[in-house]
Structure formats: structure tokens, C-alpha cells
N, C-alpha and C positions, 0 to 999 in steps of 0.2 A: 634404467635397469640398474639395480644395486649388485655389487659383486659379493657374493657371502666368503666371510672369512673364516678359514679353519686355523685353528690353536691347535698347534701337536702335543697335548699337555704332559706328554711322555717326555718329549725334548724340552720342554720349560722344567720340568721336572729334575733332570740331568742336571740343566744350567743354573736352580737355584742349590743342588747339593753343591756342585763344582763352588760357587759363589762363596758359598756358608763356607766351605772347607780353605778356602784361599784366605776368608778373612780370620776364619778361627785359628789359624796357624799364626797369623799376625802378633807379634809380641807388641808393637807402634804402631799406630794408621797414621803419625806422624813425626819424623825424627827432623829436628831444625841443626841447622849446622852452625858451630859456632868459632872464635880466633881460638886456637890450639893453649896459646897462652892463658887463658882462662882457663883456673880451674875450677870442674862443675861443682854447682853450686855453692858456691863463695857469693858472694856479694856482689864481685862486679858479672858473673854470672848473670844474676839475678835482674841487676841493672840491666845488662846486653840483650835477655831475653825481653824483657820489658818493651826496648825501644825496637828490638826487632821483631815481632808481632804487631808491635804497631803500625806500619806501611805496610804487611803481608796481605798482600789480597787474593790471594792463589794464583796467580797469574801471572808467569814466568816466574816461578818463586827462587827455582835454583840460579837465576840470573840474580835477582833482589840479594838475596844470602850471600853469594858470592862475592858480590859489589858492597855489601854493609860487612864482612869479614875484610877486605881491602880497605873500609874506611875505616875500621875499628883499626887495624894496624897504620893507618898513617895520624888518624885522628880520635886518637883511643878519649880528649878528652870533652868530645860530644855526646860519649855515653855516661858520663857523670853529671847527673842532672845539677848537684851546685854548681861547675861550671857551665853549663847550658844555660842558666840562667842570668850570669853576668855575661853574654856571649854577643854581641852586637847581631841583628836580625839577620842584616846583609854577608856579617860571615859566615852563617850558618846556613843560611841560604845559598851561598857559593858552593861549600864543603857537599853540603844535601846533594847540590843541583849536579855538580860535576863530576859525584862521585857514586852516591848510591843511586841516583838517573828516577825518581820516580816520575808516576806519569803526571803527579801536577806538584812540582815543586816548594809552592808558596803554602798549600795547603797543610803537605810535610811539616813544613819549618812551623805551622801554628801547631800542630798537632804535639811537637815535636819541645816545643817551647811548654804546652798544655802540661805535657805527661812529665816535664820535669818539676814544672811547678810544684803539680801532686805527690811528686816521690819526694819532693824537700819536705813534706810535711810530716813525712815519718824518719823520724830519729833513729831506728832500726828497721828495716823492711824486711831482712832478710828474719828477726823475731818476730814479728808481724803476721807475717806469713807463716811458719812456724807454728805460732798460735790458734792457726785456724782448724775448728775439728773436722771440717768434711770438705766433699769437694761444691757441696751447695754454700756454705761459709767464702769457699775459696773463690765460685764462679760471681758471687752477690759481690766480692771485695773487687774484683777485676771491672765488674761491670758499672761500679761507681767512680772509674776512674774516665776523667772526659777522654775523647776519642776513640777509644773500645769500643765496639760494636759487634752488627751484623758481619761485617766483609772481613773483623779480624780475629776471627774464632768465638766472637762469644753470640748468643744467639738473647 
């Protein structure tokens, strides 16, 4: 014997105005937090956001933020991809592991190593970007950068 289900489409009704009204008040769906010493966007802004959507997986994010804010202030020169890439593996892998705690640390440090490669290749990033007219321009540019994906905002 099946149990028939009743929808109160009056109360679904309610919960999707209530819904609509909490988001359309939203000026952000997402505000990332960044070291105070940065000022926004400038450059090394621009760099800091970079590496930090990189490991954002949504999960425990304000622990993540937290912990790469502590490491941008003790280790501000892991967010400068030219020095990330002269950086020995195993230091940056220490810095990563011990500091910003992700859940697989070795992967981090490739990722991590990937994304600075690609930013040495623009001579200006912060004109770059800048240059781009829309935000389809801007989401194609982000998404041919290796390690972007699905789990770091881009779809």
C-alpha cells in the first residue's frame, strides 16, 4: 500500500516568495575575505584572489580564508607566482601543509605551482583582466587557466 502525498502548495508558495526575497536583498552570494594590508584591487589583490579560490572548495571555507590570511601574513611571498616558481617543491609543500591545512596537500602544492606558472605568462594581469568586455570574456579567461574548475567556482 503506497502512502499518497499531499503538497500544501500555499506553504511552498510562502517559502518560495520568503526564498526570492532573502536573495533579492543580497547585494553578494559571495564576499571572500582577504589580509587587511592588501589594498583591493591592486595587483597583489588580484594575485591573492587568484591563489585563493584556488583550494576553495566550499567546505569549511571560513576556516580555509582564515588560515591562507595567516599564511599570506607570515608568507606573503607564496602569493607572487615569480617567486613560487623559483620556490623548492618541498618548501612550499611544508608552508601549504602546515599552514593553510588543505585536505590533500601535495595536490595543493601542484596546483599551486600550475597557477603560478600561468600568471608569469602575463606581463600585466591586472590589464589583462581589465581588457576583458563581459563577464563571458572573463569566465572563458579563468577557465583556461589549469586547475579551475567545477569545485572552484567556475562551472
Amino acid at each position: 500500500m503506497t502512502e499518497e502525498i499531499v503538497i500544501d502548495f500555499e506553504q511552498c508558495t510562502k517559502i518560495v516568495k520568503l526564498l526570492d526575497e532573502h536573495f533579492t536583498s543580497q547585494k553578494a552570494l559571495a564576499e571572500v575575505e582577504y589580509p587587511l594590508n592588501i589594498k583591493k584591487n591592486s595587483i597583489q589583490y588580484i594575485l591573492y584572489m587568484f591563489y585563493s579560490c584556488l583550494l576553495d572548495y566550499g567546505m569549511r571555507s571560513k576556516i580555509y580564508h582564515k588560515n591562507l590570511i595567516e599564511t599570506y601574513e607570515k608568507f606573503p611571498n607564496i602569493f607572487d607566482p615569480n617567486e613560487v616558481v623559483k620556490m623548492e617543491e618541498n618548501t612550499l609543500l611544508n608552508i601549504i601543509k602546515n599552514n593553510i591545512h588543505p585536505r590533500y596537500p601535495n595536490i595543493a602544492v601542484k596546483k599551486w605551482f600550475d597557477l603560478s606558472k600561468t600568471l608569469i605568462e602575463y606581463d600585466d594581469i591586472l590589464g589583462t583582466l581589465k581588457s576583458l568586455n563581459s563577464v563571458e570574456e572573463l569566465t572563458s579567461f579563468i577557465k583556461n587557466i589549469k586547475g579551475y574548475g567545477q569545485k572552484t567556482g567556475i562551472n
